[in-house]
C-alpha positions in Angstrom: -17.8 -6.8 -8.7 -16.1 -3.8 -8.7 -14.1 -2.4 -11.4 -10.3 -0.7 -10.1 -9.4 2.3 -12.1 -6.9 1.3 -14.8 -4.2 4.4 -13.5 -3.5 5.0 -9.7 -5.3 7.9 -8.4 -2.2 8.8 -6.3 1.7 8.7 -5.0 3.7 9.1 -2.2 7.6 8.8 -1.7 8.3 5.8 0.7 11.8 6.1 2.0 13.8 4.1 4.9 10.8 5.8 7.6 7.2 4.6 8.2 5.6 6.3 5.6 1.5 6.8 5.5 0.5 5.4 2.5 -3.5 5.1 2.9 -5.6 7.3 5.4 -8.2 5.3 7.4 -11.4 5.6 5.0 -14.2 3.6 6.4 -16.6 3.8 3.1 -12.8 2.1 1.6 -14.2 -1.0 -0.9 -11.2 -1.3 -3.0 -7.4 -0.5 -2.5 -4.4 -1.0 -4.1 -0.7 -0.1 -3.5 2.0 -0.5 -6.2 5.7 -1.2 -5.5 7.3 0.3 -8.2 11.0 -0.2 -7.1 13.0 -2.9 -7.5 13.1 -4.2 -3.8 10.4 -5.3 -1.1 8.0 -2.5 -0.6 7.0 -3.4 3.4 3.6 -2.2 4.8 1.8 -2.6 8.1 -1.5 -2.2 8.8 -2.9 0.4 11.9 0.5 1.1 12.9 4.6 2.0 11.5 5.9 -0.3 9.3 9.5 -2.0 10.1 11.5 -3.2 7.8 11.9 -6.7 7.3 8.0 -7.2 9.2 4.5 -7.6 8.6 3.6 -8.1 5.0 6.2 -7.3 1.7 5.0 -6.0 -1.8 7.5 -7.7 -4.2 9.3 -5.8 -6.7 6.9 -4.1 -9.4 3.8 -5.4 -8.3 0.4 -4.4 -6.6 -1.1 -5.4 -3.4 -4.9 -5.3 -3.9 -7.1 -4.8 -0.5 -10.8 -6.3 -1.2 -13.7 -7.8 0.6 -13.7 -11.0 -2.2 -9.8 -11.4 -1.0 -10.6 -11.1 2.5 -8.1 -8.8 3.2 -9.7 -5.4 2.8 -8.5 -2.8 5.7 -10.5 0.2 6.1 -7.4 1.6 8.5 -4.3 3.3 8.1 -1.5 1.6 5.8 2.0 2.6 6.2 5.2 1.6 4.1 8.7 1.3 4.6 12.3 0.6 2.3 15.1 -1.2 3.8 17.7 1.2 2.1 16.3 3.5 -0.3 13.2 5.9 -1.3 10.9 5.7 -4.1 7.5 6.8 -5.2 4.7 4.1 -4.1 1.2 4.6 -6.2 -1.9 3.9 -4.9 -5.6 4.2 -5.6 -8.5 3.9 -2.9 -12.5 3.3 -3.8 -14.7 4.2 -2.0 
């Protein structure tokens, strides 16, 4: 099993545009992305996020991407806010 880093290795502000969060990495075994506002953090895999679509990161908690889940994406990962900006961590193991 693989051990996630206890601290994200990384940030990026997510505002009310598609935002890249995670670069395609395709050595990627482990990824995570932290919502740390107070609304929906939306993401989208391969392509711009919308809004209101495709998969929503509650409040103040972490989406993990793994092969044990089932869900692990080696592509792009983008994020989107209905109506505001904040910083988004994430971490990416490869």
């Amino acid at each position: 099993m693989i051990e996630p880093k206890k601290e994200l290795a990384d940030s990026v502000t997510v505002n009310t545009t598609s935002t890249k969060i995670l670069s395609a990495n395709k050595s990627r075994r482990w990824a995570s992305i932290t919502n740390t506002h107070t609304v929906i953090l939306w993401i989208s895999f391969g392509g711009p996020a919308v809004a209101g679509k495709g998969y929503g990161i509650p409040a103040g908690t972490t989406a993990e991407l793994t092969n044990s889940d089932g869900n692990l994406w080696r592509g792009e990962v983008y994020g989107i806010y209905a109506s505001t900006s904040s910083v988004v961590g994430f971490d990416d193991l490869s």
